[in-house]
C-alpha positions in Angstrom: 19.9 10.4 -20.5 17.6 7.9 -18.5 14.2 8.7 -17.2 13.5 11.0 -14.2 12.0 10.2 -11.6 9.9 12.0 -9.2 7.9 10.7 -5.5 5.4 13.0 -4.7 5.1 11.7 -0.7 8.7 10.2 -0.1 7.1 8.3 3.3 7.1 4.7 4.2 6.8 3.4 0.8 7.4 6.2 -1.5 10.9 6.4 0.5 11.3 3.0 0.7 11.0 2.8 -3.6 12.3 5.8 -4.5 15.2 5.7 -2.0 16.2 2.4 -3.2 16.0 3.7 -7.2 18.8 6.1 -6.6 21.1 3.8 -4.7 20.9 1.6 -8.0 21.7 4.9 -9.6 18.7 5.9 -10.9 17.7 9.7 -11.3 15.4 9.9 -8.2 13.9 13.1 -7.1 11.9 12.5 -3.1 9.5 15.2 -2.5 7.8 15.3 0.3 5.3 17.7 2.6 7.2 16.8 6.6 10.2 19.5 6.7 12.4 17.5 8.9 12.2 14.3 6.7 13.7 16.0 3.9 16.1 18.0 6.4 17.4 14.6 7.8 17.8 12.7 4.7 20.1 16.2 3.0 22.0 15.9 5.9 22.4 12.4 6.7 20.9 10.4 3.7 18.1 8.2 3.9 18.4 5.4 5.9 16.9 1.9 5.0 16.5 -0.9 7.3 15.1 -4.5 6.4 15.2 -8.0 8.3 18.8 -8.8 7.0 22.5 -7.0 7.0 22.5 -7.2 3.3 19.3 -4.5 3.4 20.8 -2.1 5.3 21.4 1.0 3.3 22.2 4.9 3.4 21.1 6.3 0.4 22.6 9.6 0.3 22.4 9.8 -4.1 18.4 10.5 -3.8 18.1 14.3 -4.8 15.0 15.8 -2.6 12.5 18.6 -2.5 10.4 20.8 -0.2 6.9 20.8 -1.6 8.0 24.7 -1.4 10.7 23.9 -3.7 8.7 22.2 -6.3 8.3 25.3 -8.5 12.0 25.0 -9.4 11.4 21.8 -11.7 9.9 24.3 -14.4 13.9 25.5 -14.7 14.9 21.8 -15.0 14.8 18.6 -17.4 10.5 17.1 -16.8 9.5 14.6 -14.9 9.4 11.3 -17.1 7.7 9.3 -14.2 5.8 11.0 -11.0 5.0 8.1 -8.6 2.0 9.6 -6.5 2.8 7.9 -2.7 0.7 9.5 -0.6 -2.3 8.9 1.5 -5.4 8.2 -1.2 -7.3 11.2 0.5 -4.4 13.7 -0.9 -4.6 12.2 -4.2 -6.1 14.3 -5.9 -4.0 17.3 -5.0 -0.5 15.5 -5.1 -1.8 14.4 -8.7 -2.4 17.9 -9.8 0.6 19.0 -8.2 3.0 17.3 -10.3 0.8 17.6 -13.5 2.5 20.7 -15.2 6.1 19.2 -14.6 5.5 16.1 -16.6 7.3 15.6 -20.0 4.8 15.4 -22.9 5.0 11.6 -22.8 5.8 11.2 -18.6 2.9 9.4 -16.6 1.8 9.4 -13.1 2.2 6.1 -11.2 -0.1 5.4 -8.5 2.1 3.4 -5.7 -0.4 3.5 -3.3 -2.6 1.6 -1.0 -6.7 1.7 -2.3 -8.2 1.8 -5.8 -6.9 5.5 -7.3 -6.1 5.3 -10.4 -9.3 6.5 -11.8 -8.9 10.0 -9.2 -5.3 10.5 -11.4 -7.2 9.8 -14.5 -9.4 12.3 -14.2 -6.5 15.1 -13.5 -4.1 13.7 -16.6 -5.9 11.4 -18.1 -5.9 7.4 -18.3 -3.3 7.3 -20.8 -1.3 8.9 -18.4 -2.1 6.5 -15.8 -0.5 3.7 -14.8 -0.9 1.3 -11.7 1.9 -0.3 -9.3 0.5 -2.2 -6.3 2.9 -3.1 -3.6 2.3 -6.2 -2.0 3.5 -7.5 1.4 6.2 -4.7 1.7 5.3 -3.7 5.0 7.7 -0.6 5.3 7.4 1.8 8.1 8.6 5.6 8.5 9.4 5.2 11.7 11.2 8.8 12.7 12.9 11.3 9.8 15.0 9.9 7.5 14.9 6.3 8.6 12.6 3.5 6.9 12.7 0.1 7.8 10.8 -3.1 6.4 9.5 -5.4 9.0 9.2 -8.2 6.1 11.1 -10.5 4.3 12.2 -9.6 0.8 9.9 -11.5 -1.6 12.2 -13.0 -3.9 10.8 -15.8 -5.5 8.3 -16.7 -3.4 6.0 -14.1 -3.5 6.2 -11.1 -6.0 6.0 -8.0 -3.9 5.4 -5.2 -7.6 2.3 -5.8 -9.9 2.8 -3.3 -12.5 -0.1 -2.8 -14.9 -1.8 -0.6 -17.2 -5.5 0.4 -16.4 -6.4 -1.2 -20.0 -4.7 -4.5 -19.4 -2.3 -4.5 -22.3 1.1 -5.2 -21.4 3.2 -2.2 -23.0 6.9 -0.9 -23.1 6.9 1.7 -20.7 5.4 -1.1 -18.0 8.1 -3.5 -19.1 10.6 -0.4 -18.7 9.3 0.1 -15.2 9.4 -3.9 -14.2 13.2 -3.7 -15.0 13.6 -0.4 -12.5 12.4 -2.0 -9.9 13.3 -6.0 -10.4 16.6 -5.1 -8.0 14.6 -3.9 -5.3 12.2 -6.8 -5.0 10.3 -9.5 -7.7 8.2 -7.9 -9.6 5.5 -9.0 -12.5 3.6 -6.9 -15.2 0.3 -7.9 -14.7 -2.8 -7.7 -17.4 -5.2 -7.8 -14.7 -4.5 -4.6 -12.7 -8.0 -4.3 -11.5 -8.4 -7.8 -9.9 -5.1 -6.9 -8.4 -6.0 -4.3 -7.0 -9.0 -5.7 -5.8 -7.3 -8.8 -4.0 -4.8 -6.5 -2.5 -7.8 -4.3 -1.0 -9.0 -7.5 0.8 -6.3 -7.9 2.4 -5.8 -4.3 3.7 -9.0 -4.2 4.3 -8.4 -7.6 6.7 -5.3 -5.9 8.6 -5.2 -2.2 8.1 -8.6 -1.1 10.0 -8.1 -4.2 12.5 -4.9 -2.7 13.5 -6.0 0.7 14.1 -8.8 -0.3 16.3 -7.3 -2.7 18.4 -3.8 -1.0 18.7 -2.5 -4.4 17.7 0.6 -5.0 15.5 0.2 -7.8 12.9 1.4 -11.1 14.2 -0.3 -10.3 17.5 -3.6 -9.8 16.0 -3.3 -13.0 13.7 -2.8 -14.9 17.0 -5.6 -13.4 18.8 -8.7 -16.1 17.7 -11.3 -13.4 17.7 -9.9 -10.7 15.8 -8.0 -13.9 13.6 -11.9 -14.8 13.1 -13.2 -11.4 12.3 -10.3 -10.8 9.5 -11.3 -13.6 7.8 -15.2 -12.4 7.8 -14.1 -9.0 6.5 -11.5 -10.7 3.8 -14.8 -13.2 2.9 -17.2 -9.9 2.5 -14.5 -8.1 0.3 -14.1 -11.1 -2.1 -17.9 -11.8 -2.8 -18.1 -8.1 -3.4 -15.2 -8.1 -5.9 -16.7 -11.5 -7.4 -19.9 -9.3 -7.8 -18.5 -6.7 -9.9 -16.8 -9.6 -12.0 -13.1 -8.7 -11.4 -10.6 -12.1 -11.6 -9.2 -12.2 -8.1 -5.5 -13.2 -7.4 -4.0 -14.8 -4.1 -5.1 -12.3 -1.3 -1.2 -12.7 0.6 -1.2 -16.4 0.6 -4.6 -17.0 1.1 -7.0 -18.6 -1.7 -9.8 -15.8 -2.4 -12.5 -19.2 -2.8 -11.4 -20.6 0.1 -11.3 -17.3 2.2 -14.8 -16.5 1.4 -15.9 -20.2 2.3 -14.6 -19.5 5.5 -15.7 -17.0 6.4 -19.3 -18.2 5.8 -18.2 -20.8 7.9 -17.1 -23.4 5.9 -15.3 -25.6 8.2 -12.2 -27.0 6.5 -12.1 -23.8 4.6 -11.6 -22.2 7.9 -9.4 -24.6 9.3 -7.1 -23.9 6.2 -7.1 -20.1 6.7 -6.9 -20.2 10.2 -3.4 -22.5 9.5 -1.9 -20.1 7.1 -2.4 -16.9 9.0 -1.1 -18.5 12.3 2.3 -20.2 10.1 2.3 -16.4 8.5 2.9 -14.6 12.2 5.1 -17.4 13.2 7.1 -18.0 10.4 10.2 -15.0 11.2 9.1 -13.9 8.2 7.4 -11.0 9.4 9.0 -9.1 12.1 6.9 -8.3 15.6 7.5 -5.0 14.8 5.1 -5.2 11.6 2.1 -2.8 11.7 -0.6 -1.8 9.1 -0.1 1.0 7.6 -3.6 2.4 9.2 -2.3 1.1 12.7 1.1 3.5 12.3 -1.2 5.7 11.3 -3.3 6.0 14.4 -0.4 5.6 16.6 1.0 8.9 15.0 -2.1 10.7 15.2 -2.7 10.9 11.4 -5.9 10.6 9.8 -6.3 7.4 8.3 -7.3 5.5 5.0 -10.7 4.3 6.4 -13.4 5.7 3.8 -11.0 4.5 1.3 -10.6 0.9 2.6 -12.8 -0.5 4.5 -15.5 1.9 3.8 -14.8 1.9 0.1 -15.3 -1.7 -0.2 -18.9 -0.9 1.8 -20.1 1.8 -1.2 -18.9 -0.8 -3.4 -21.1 -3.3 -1.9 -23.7 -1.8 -1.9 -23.7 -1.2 -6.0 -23.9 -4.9 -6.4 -26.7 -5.7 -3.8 -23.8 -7.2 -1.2 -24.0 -6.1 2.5 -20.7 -5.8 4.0 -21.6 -5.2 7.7 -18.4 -6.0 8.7 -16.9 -3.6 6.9 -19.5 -0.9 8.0 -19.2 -2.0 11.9 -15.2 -1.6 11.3 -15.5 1.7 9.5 -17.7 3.2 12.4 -15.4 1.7 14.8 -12.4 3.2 13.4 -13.5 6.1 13.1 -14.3 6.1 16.9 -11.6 5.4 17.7 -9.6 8.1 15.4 -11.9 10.9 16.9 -10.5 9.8 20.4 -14.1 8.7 21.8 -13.0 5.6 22.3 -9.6 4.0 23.0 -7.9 1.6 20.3 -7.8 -2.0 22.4 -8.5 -6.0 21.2 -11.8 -5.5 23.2 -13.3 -3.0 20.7 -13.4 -6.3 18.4 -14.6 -8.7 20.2 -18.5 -9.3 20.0 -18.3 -7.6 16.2 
């Protein structure tokens, strides 16, 4: 029998991942907290969206739970693979959640935005954890049971999974889950997972916050030269910081981590050449108008968002390694603000940062 799967937190990108797995007829279980989400998709099927015909989908082989349902798994076959997809503040209890379901060799995949693999660790232990970063998916649970990506497919020019093992070896049971999910997008095992993770924390930590506090989708704040300009000054801050606790920093999106930094201490050509990519990025079709940070769709639902674990992670951080990151701190605040309603989310809360 092939492995089972479980999502614990079948949203945007839990969904997304775990809807696509059963339509290739894999043995997907979505479980998920939002009543009506689960409702729709039983009754319906889950409906995936993407920039082309081709990606249109209704997925209606994913098998789905209740988190009131959950207990039944102890009267079925064990989770091989739990994917944790939820926000990283409900890590901790989605993690322990899922724990007593796992088979005695199953592991917990964290396919999350933020750094959490060590929060898993400490509920099943490291060699139980394993880390799968998703990179420029840009999905978006956009009412129940539908879930649409506002990005192209990366194919081969940009590998959307980075699956790797918190040790850096590359092992079998990464290798096995490459090949699940090579036929929803490219994918790569990585040996670096940390600096991945790292690189891909600049870059949420460029867009997600930016988003919520300025009420701006993606392209629209890349064309905006302020908050363009302040982006690059938080991406700059981020990448010194993770150069300062020594991790090996890939491509953050398309942009050079050297050359990002460089500009945003205000290297001229450097800035020039960031400026250019970002603007060809939200001009390109590549990446749909309707594309929002996952922290902006956040705020626009009225959820809490990932803040402390973002943009105010990479602050804490900072300051272990003797590197301000007032950015960073000025967008956290701000943020926050913003999320407590005192404020209004608008460009102008950016300007003069």
């Amino acid at each position: 029998m092939g492995k089972r799967i479980a999502f614990v937190g079948a949203g945007a990108v839990g969904g997304y991942v775990g809807g696509y797995l059963a339509h290739l007829g894999h043995d997907a279980t979505l479980i998920d907290p939002w009543p009506e989400h689960i409702e729709t998709i039983r009754r319906d099927g889950l409906q995936l969206y993407g920039l082309t015909p081709q990606e249109r989908l209704t997925v209606t082989a994913a098998k789905t739970m209740h988190l009131t349902e959950l207990h039944d798994i102890a009267k079925q076959r064990p989770i091989d693979i739990a994917f944790v997809s939820v926000k990283s503040y409900d890590t901790e209890w989605a993690t322990m959640l899922i724990r007593p379901y796992l088979a005695p060799d199953g592991y917990v995949v964290s396919l999350q935005n933020c750094i959490n693999e060590e929060r898993i660790a400490g509920i099943v232990g490291w060699g139980k954890t394993v880390g799968c970063i998703a990179a420029r998916i840009s999905v978006d649970l956009y009412e129940p049971g539908h879930i649409r990506r506002t990005v192209a497919k990366g194919g081969a020019l940009h590998t959307v999974f980075r699956i790797g093992e918190v040790h850096g070896r590359v092992t079998k049971r990464a290798e096995e889950l490459a090949a699940m999910v090579a036929d929803i997008d490219s994918v790569t095992v990585t040996n670096n997972l940390w600096g991945e993770r790292w690189s891909k924390l600049c870059l949420n930590g460029m867009r997600n916050g930016v988003s919520a506090a300025t009420g701006l989708a993606g392209n629209a704040g890349d064309q905006d030269d302020a908050i363009r300009r302040f982006a690059i000054r938080l991406g700059g801050e981020a990448v010194r910081i993770g150069d300062a606790l020594g991790y090996e920093l890939e491509h953050i999106g398309n942009l050079d981590p050297a050359r990002l930094a460089l500009a945003s201490e205000g290297d001229k050509a450097a800035l020039y050449e960031i400026e250019a990519l970002m603007l060809a990025g939200s001009n390109s079709g590549g990446r749909s108008d309707l594309q929002r940070p996952s922290m902006g769709q956040d705020m626009l639902k009225g959820r809490r968002t990932e803040i402390d674990y973002l943009n105010g992670f990479i602050v804490e951080k900072g300051k272990t390694v003797g590197r301000p990151a007032p950015a960073h701190a000025a967008l956290t605040e701000l943020v926050k603000r913003v999320e407590r309603r005192e404020i209004p989310a608008r460009p102008e809360n950016i300007y003069g940062l």
